[in-house]
PQR file with spaces between the fields and no chain letter, atoms N, CA, C, O and H, PARSE charges and radii, in Angstrom:
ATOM       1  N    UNK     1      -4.780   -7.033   -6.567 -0.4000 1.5000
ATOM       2  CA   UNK     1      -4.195   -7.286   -7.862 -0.0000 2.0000
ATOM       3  C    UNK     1      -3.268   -6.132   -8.223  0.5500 1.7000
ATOM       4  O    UNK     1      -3.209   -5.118   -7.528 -0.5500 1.4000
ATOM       5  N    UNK     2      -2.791   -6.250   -8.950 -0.4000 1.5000
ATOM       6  CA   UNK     2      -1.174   -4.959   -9.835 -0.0000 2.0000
ATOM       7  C    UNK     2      -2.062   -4.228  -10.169  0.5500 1.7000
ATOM       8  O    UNK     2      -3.267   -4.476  -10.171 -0.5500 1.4000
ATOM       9  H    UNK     2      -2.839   -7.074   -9.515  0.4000 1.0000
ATOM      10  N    UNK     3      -1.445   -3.124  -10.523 -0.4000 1.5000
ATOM      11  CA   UNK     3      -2.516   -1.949  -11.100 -0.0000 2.0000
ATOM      12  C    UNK     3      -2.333   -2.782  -12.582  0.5500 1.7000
ATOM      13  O    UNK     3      -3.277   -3.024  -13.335 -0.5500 1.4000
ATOM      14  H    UNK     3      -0.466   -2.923  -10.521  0.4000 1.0000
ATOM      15  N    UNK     4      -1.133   -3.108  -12.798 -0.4000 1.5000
ATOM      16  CA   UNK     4      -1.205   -3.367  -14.722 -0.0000 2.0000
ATOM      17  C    UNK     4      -1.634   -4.575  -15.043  0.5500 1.7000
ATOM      18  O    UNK     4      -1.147   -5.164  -16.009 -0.5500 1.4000
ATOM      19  H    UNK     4      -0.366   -2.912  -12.187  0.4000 1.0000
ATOM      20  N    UNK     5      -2.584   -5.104  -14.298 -0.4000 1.5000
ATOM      21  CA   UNK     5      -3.713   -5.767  -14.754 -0.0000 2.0000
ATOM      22  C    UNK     5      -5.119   -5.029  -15.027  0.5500 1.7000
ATOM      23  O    UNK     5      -6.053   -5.570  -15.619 -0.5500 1.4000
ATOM      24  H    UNK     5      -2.979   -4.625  -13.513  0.4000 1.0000
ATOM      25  N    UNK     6      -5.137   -3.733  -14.519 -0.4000 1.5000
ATOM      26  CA   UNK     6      -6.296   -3.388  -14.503 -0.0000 2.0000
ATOM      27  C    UNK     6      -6.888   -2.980  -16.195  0.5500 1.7000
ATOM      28  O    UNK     6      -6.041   -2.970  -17.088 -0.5500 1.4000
ATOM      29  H    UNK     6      -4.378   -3.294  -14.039  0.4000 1.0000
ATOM      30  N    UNK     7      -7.998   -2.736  -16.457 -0.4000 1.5000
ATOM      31  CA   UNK     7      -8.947   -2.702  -17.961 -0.0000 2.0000
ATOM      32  C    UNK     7      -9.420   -1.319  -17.445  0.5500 1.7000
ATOM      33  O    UNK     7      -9.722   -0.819  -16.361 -0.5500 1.4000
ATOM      34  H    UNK     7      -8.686   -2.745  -15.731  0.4000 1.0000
ATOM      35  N    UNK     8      -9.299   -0.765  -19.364 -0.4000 1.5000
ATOM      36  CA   UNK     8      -9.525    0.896  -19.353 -0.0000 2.0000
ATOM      37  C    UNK     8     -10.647    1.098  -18.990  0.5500 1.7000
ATOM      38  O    UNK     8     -11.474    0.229  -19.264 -0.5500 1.4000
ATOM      39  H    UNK     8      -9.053   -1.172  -20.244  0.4000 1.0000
ATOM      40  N    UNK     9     -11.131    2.422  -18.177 -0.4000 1.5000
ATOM      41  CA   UNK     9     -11.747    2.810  -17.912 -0.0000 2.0000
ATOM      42  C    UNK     9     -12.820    2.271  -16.752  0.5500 1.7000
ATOM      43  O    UNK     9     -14.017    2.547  -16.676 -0.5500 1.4000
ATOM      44  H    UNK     9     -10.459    3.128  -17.955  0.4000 1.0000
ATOM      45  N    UNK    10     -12.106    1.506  -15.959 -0.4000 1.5000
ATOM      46  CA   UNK    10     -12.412    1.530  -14.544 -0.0000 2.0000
ATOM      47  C    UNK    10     -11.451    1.764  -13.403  0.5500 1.7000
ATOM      48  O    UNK    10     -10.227    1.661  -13.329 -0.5500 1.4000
ATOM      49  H    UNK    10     -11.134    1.282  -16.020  0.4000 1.0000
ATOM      50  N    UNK    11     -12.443    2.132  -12.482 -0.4000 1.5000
ATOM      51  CA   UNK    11     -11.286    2.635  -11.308 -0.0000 2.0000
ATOM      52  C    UNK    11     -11.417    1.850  -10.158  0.5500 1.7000
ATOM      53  O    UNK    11     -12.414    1.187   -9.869 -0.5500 1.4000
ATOM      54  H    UNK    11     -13.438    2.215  -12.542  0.4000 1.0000
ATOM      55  N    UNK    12      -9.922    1.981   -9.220 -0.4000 1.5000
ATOM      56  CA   UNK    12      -9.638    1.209   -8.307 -0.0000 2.0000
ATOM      57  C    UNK    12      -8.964    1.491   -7.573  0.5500 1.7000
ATOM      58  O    UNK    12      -8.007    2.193   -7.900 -0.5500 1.4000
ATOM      59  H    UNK    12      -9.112    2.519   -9.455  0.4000 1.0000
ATOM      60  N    UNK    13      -9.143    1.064   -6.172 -0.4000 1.5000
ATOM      61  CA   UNK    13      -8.227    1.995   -4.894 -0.0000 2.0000
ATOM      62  C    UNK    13      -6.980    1.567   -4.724  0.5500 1.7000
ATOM      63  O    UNK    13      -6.984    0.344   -4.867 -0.5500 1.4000
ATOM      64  H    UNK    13      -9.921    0.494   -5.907  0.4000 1.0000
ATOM      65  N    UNK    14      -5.914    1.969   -4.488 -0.4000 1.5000
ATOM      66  CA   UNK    14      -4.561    2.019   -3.912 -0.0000 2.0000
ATOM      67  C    UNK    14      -4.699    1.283   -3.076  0.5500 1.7000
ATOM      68  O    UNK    14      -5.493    1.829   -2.311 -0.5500 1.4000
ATOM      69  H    UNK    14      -5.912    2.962   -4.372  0.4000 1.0000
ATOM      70  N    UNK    15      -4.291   -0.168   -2.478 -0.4000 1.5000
ATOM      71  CA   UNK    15      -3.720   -0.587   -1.399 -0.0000 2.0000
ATOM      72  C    UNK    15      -2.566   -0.067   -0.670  0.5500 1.7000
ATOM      73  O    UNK    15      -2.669    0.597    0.362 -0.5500 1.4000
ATOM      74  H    UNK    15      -3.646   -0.611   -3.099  0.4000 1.0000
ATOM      75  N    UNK    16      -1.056   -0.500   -1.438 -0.4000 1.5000
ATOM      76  CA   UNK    16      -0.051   -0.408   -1.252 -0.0000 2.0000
ATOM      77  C    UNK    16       0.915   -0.494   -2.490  0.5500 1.7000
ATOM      78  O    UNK    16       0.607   -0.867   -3.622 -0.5500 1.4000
ATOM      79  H    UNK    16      -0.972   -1.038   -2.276  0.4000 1.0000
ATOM      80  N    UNK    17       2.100   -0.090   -2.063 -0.4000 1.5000
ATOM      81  CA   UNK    17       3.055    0.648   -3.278 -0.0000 2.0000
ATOM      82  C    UNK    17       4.010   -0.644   -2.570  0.5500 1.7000
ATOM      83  O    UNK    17       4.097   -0.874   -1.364 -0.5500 1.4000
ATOM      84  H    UNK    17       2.350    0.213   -1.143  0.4000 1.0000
ATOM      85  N    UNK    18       4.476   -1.165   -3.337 -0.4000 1.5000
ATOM      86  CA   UNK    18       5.856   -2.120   -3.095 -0.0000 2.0000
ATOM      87  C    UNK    18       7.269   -2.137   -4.257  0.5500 1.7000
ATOM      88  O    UNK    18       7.695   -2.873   -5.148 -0.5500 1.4000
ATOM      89  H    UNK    18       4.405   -0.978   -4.317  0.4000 1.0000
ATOM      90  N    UNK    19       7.630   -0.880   -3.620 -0.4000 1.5000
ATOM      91  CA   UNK    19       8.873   -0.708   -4.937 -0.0000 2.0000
ATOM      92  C    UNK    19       9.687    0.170   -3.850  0.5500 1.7000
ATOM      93  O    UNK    19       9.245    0.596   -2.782 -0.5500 1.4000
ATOM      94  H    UNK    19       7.284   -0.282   -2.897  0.4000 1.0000
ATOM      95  N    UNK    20      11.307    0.376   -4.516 -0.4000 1.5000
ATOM      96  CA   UNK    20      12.088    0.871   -3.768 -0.0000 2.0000
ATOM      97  C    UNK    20      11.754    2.139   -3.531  0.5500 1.7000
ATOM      98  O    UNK    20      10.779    2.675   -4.058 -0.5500 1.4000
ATOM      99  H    UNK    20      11.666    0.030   -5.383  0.4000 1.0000
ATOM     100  N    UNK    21      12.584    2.744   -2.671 -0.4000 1.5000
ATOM     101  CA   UNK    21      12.034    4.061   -1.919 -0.0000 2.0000
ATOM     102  C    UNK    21      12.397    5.188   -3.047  0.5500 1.7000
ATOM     103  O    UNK    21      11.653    6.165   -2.969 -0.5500 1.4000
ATOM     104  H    UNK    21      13.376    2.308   -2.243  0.4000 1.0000
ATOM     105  N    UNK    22      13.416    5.262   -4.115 -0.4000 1.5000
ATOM     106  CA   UNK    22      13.257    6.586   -5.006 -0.0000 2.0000
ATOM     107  C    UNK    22      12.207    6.233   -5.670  0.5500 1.7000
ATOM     108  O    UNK    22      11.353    7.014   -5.253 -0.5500 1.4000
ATOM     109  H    UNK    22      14.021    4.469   -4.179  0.4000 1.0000
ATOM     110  N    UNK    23      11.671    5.496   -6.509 -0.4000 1.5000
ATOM     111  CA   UNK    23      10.026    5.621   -7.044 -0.0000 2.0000
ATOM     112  C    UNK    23       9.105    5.129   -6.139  0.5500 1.7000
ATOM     113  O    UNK    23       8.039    4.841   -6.682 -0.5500 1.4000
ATOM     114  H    UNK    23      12.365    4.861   -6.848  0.4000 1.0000
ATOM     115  N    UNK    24       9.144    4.938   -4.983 -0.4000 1.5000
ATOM     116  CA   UNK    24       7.695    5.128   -4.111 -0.0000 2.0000
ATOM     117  C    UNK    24       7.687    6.613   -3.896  0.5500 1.7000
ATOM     118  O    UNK    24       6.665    7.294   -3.984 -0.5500 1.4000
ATOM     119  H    UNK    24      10.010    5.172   -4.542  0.4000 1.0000
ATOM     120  N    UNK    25       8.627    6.980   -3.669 -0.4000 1.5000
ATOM     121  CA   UNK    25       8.442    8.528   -3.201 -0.0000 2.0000
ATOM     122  C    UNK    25       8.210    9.279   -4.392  0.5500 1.7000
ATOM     123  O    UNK    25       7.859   10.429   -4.126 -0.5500 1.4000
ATOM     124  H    UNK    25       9.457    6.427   -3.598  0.4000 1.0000
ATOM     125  N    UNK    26       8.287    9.020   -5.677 -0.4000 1.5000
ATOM     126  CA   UNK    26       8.096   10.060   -6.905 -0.0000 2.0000
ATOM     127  C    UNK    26       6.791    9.555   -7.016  0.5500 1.7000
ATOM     128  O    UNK    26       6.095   10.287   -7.720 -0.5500 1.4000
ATOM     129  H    UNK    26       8.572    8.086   -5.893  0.4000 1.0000
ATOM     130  N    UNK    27       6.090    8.373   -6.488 -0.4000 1.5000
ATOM     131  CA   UNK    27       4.477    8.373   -6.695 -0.0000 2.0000
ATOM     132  C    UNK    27       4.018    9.015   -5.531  0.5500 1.7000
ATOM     133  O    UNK    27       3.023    9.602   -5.958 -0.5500 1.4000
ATOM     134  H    UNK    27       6.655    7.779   -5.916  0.4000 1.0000
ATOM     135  N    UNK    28       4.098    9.260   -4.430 -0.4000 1.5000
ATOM     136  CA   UNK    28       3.848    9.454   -3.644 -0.0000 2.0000
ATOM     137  C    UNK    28       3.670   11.236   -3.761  0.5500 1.7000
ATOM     138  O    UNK    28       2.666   11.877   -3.449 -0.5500 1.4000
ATOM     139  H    UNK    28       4.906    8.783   -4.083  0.4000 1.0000
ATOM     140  N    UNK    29       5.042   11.803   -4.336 -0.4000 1.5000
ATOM     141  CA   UNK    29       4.668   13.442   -4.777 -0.0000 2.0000
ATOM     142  C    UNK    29       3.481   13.345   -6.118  0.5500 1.7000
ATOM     143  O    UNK    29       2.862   14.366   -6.418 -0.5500 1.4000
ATOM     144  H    UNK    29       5.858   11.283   -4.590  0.4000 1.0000
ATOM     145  N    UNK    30       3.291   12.318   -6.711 -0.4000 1.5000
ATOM     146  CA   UNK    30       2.166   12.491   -7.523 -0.0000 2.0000
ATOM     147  C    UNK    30       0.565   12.141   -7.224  0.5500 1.7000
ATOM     148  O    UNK    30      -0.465   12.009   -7.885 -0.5500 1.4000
ATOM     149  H    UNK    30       3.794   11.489   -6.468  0.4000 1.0000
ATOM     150  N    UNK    31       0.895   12.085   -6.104 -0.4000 1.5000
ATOM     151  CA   UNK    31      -0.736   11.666   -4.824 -0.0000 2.0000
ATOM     152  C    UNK    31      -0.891   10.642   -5.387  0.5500 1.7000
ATOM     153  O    UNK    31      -2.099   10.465   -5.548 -0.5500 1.4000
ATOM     154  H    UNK    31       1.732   12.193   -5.567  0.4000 1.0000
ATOM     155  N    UNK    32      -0.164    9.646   -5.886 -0.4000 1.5000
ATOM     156  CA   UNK    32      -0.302    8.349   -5.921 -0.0000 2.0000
ATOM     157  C    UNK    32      -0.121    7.538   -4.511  0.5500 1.7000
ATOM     158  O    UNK    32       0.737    6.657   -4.450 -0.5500 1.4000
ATOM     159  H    UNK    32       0.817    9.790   -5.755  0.4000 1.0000
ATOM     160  N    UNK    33      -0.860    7.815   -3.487 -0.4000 1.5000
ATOM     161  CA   UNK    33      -0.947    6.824   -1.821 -0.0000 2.0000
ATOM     162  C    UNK    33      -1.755    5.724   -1.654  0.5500 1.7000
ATOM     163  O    UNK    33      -2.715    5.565   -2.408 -0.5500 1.4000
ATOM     164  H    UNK    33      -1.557    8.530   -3.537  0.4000 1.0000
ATOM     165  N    UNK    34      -1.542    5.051   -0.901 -0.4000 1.5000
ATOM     166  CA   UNK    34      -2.833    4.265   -0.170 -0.0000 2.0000
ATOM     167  C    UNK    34      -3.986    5.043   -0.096  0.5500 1.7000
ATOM     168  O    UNK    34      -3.998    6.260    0.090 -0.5500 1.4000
ATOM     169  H    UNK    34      -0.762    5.179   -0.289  0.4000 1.0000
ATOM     170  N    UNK    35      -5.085    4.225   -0.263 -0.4000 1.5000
ATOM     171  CA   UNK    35      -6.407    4.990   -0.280 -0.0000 2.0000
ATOM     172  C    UNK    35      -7.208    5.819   -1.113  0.5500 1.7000
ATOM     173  O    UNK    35      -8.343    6.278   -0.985 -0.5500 1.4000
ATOM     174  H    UNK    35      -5.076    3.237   -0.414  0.4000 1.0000
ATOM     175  N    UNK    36      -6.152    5.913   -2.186 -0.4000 1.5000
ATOM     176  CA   UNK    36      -6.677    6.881   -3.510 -0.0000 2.0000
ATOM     177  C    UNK    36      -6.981    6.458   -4.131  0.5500 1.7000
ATOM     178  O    UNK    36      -6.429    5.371   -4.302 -0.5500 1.4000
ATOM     179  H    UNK    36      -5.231    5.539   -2.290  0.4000 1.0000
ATOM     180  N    UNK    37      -8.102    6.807   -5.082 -0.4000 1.5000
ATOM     181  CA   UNK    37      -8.640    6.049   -6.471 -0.0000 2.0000
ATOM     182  C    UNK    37      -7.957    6.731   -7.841  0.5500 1.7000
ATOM     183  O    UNK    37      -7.573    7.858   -8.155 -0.5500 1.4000
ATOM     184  H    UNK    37      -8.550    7.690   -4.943  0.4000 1.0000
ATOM     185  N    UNK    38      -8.006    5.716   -8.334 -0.4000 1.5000
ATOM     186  CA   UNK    38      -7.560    5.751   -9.658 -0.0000 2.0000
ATOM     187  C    UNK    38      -8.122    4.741  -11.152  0.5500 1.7000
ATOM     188  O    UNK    38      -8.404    3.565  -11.382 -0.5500 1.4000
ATOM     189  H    UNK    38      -8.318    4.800   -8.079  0.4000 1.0000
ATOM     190  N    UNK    39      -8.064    5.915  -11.833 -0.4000 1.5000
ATOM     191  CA   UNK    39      -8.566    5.417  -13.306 -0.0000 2.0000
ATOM     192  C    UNK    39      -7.969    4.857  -14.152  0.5500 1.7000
ATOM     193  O    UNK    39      -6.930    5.500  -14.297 -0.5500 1.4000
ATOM     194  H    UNK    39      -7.835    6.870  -11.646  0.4000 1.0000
ATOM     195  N    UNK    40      -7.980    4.064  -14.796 -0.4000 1.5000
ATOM     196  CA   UNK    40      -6.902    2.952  -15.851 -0.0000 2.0000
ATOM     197  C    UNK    40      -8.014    4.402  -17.314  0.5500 1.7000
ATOM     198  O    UNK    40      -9.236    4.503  -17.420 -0.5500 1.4000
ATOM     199  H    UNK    40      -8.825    3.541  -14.678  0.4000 1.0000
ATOM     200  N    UNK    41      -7.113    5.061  -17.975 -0.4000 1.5000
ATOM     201  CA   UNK    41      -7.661    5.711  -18.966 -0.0000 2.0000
ATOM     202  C    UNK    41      -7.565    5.240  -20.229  0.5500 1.7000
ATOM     203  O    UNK    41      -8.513    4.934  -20.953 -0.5500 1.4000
ATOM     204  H    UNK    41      -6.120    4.980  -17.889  0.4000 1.0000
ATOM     205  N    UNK    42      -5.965    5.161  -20.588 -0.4000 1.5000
ATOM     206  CA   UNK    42      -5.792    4.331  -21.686 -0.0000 2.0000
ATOM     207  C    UNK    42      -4.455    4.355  -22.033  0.5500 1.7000
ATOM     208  O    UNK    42      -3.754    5.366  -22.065 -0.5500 1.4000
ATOM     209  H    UNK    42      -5.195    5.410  -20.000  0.4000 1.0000
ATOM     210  N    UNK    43      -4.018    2.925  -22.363 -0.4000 1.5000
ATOM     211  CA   UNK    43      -2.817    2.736  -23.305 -0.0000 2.0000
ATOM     212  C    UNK    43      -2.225    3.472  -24.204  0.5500 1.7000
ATOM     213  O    UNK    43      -2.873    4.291  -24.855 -0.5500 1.4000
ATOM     214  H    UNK    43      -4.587    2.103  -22.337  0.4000 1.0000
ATOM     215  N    UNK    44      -0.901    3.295  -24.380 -0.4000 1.5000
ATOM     216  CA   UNK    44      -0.074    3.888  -25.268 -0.0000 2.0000
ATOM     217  C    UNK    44      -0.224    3.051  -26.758  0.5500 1.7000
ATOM     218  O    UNK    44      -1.065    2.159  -26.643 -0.5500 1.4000
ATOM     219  H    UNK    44      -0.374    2.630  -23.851  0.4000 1.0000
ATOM     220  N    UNK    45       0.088    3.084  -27.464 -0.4000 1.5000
ATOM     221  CA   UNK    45       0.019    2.199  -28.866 -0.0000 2.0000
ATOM     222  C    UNK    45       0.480    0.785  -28.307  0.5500 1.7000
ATOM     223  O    UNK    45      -0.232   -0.217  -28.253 -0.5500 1.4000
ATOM     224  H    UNK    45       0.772    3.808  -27.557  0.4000 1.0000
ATOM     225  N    UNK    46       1.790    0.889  -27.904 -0.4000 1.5000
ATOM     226  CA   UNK    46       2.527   -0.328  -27.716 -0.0000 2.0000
ATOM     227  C    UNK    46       2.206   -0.937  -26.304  0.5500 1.7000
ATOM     228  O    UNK    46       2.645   -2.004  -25.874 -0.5500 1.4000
ATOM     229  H    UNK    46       2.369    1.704  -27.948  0.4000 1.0000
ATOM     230  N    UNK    47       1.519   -0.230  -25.782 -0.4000 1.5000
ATOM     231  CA   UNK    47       1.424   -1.087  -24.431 -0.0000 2.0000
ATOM     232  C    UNK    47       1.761    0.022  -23.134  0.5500 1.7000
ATOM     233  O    UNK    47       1.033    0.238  -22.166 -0.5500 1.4000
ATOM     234  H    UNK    47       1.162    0.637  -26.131  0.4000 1.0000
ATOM     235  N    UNK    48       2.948    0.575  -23.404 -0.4000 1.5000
ATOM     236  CA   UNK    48       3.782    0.954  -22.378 -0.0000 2.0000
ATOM     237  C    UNK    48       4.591    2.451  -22.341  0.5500 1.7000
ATOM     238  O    UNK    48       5.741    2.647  -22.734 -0.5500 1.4000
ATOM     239  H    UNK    48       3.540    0.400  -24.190  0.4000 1.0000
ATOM     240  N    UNK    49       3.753    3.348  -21.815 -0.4000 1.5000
ATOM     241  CA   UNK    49       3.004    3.462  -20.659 -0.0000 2.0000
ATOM     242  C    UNK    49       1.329    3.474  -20.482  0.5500 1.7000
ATOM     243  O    UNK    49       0.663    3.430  -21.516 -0.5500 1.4000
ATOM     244  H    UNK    49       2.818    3.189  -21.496  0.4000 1.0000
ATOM     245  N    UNK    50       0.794    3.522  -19.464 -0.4000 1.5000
ATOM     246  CA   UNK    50      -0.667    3.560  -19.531 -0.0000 2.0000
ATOM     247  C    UNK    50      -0.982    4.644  -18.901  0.5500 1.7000
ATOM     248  O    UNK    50      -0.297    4.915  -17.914 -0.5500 1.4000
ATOM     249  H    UNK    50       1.336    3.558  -18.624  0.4000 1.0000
ATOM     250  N    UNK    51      -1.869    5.378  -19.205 -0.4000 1.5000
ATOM     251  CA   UNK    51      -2.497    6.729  -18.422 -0.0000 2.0000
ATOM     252  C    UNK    51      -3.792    6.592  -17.925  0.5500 1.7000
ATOM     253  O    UNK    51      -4.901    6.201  -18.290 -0.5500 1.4000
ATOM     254  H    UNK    51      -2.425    5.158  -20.007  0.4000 1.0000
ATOM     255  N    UNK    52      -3.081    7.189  -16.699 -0.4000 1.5000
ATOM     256  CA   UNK    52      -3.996    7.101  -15.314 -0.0000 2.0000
ATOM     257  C    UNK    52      -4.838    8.316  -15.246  0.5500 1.7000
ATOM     258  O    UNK    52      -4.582    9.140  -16.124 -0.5500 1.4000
ATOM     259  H    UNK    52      -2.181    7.507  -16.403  0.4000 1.0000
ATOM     260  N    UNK    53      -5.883    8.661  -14.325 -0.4000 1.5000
ATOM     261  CA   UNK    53      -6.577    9.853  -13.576 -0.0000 2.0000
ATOM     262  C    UNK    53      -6.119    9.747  -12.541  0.5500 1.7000
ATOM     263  O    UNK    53      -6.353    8.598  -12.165 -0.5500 1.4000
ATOM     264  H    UNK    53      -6.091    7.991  -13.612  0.4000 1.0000
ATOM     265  N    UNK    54      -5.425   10.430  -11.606 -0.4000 1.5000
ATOM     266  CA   UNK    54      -5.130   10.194  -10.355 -0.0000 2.0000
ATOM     267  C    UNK    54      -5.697   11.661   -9.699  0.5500 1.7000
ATOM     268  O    UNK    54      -5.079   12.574  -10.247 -0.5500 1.4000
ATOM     269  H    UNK    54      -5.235   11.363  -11.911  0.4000 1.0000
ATOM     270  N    UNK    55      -6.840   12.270   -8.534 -0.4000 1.5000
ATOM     271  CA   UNK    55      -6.684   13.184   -8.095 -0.0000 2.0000
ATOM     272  C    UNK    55      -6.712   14.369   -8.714  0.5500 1.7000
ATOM     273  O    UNK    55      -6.149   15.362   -8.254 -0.5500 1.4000
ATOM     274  H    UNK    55      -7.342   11.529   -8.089  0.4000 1.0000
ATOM     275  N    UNK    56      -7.758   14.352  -10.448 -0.4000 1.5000
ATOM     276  CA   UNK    56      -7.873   15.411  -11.121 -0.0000 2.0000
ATOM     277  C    UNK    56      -7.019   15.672  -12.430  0.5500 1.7000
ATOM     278  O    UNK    56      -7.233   16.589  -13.223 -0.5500 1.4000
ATOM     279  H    UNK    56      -8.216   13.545  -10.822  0.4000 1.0000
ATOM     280  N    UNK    57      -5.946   14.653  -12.539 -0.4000 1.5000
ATOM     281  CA   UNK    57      -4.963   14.957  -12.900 -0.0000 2.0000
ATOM     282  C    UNK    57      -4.205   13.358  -13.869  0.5500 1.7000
ATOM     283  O    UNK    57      -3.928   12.304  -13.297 -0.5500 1.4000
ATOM     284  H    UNK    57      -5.772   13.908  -11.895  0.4000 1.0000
ATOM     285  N    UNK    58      -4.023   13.616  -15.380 -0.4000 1.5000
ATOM     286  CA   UNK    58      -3.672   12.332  -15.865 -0.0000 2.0000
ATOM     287  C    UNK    58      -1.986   12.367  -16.089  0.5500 1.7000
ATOM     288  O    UNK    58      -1.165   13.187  -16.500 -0.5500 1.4000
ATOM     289  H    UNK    58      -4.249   14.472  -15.845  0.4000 1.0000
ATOM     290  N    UNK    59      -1.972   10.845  -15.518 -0.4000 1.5000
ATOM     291  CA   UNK    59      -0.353   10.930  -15.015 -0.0000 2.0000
ATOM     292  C    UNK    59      -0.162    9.184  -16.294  0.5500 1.7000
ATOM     293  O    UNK    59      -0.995    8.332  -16.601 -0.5500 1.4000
ATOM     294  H    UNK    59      -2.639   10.179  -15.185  0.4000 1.0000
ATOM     295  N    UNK    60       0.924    9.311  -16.578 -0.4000 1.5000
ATOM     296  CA   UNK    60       1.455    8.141  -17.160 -0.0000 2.0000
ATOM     297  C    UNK    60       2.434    7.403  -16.683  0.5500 1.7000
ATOM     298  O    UNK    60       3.514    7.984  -16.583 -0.5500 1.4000
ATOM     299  H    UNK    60       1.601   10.004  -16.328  0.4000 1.0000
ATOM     300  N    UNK    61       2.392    6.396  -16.387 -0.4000 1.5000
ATOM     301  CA   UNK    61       2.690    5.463  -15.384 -0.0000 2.0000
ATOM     302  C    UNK    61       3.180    4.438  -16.339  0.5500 1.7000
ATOM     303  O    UNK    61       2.411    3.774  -17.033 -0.5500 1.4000
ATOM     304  H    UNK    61       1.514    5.924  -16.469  0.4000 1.0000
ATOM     305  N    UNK    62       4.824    4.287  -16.371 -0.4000 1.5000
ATOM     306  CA   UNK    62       5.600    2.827  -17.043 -0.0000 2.0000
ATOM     307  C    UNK    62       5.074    1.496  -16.499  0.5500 1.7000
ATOM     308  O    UNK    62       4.625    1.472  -15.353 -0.5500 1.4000
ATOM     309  H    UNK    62       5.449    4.827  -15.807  0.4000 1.0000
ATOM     310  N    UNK    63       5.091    0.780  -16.981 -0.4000 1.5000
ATOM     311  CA   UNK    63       4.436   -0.982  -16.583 -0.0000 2.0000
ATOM     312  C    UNK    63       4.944   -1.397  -15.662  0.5500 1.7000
ATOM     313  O    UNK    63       4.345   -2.004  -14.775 -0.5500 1.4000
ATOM     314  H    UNK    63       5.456    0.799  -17.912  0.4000 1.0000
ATOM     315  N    UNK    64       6.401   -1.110  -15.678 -0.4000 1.5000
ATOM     316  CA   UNK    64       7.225   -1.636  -14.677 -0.0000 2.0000
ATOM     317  C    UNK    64       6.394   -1.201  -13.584  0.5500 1.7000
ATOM     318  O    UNK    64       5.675   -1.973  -12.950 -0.5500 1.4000
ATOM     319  H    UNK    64       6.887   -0.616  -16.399  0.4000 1.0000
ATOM     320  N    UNK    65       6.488   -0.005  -13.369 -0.4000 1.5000
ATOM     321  CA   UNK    65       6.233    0.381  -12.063 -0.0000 2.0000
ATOM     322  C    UNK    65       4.399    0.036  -11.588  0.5500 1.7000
ATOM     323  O    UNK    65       3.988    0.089  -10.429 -0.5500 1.4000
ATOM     324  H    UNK    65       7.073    0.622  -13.884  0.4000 1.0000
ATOM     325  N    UNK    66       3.718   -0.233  -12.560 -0.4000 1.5000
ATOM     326  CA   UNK    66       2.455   -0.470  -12.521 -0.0000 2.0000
ATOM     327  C    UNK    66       2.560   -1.829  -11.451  0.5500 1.7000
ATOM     328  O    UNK    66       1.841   -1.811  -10.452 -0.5500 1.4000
ATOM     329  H    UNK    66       4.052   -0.276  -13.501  0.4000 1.0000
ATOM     330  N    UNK    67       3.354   -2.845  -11.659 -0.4000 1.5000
ATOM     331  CA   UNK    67       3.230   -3.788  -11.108 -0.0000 2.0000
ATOM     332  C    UNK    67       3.585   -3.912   -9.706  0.5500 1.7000
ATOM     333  O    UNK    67       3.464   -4.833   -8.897 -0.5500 1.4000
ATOM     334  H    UNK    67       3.938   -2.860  -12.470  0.4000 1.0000
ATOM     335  N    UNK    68       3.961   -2.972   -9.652 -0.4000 1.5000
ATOM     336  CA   UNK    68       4.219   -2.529   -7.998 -0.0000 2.0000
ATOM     337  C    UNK    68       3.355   -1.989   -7.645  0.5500 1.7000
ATOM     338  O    UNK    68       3.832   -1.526   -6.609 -0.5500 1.4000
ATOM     339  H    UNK    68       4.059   -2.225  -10.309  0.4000 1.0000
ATOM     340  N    UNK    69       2.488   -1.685   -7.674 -0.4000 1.5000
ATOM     341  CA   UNK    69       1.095   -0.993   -7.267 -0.0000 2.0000
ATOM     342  C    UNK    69       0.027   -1.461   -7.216  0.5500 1.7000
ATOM     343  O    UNK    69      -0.610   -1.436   -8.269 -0.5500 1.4000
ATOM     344  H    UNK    69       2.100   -2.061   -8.516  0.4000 1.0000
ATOM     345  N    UNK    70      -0.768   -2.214   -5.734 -0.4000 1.5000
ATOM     346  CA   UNK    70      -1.829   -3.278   -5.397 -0.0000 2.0000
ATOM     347  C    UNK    70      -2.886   -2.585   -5.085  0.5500 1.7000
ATOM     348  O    UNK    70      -2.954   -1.812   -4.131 -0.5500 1.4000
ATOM     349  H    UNK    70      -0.250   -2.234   -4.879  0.4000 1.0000
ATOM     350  N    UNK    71      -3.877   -2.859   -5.978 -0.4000 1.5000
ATOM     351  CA   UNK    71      -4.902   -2.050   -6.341 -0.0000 2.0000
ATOM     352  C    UNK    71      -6.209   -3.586   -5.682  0.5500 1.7000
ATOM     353  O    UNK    71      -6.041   -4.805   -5.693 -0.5500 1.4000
ATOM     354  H    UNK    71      -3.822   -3.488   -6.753  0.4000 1.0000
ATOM     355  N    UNK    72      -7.730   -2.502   -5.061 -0.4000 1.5000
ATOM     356  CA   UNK    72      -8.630   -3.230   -5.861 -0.0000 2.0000
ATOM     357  C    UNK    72      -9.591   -2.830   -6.372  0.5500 1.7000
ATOM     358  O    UNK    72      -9.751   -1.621   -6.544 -0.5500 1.4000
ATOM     359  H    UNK    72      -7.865   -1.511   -5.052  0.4000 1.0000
ATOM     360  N    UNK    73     -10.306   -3.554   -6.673 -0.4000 1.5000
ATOM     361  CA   UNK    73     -11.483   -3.056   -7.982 -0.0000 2.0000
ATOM     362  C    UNK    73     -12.880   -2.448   -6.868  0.5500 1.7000
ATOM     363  O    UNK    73     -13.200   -3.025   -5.829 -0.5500 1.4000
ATOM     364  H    UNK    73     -10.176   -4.535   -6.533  0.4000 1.0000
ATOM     365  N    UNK    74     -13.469   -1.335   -7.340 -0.4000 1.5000
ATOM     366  CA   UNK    74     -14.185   -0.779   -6.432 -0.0000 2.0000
ATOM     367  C    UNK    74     -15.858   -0.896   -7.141  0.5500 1.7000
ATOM     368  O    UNK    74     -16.824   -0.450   -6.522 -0.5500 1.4000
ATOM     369  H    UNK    74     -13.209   -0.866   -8.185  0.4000 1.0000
């Protein structure tokens, strides 16, 4: 499933990243890879962006790009 389906405060592993190569590679310097877990933390007021735990570390992640990111539930 997209990561921006996922519900706060559970986590779920990285499959695969399917977006062009300048923002795969700016997730990719944010240890956003295959195989990593990650936390859905919580929404912005409006929706957009949502903040993640990724690797120690809370990163905020636009929707757009959420949907490029195939997660599953662990």
């Amino acid at each position: 499933m997209p990561l921006s389906k996922s519900k706060p405060n559970e986590t779920y592993k990285i499959l695969s990243i399917n977006c062009k190569s300048q923002i795969k590679r700016r997730l990719f310097d944010l240890g956003i890879i295959p195989g990593t877990f990650i936390k859905n933390i919580k929404s912005s007021p409006l929706g957009d962006p949502t903040a993640f735990l990724v690797r120690g570390t809370v990163i905020a992640i636009r929707k757009e790009d959420t949907k490029k990111i195939v997660v599953e539930s662990i």
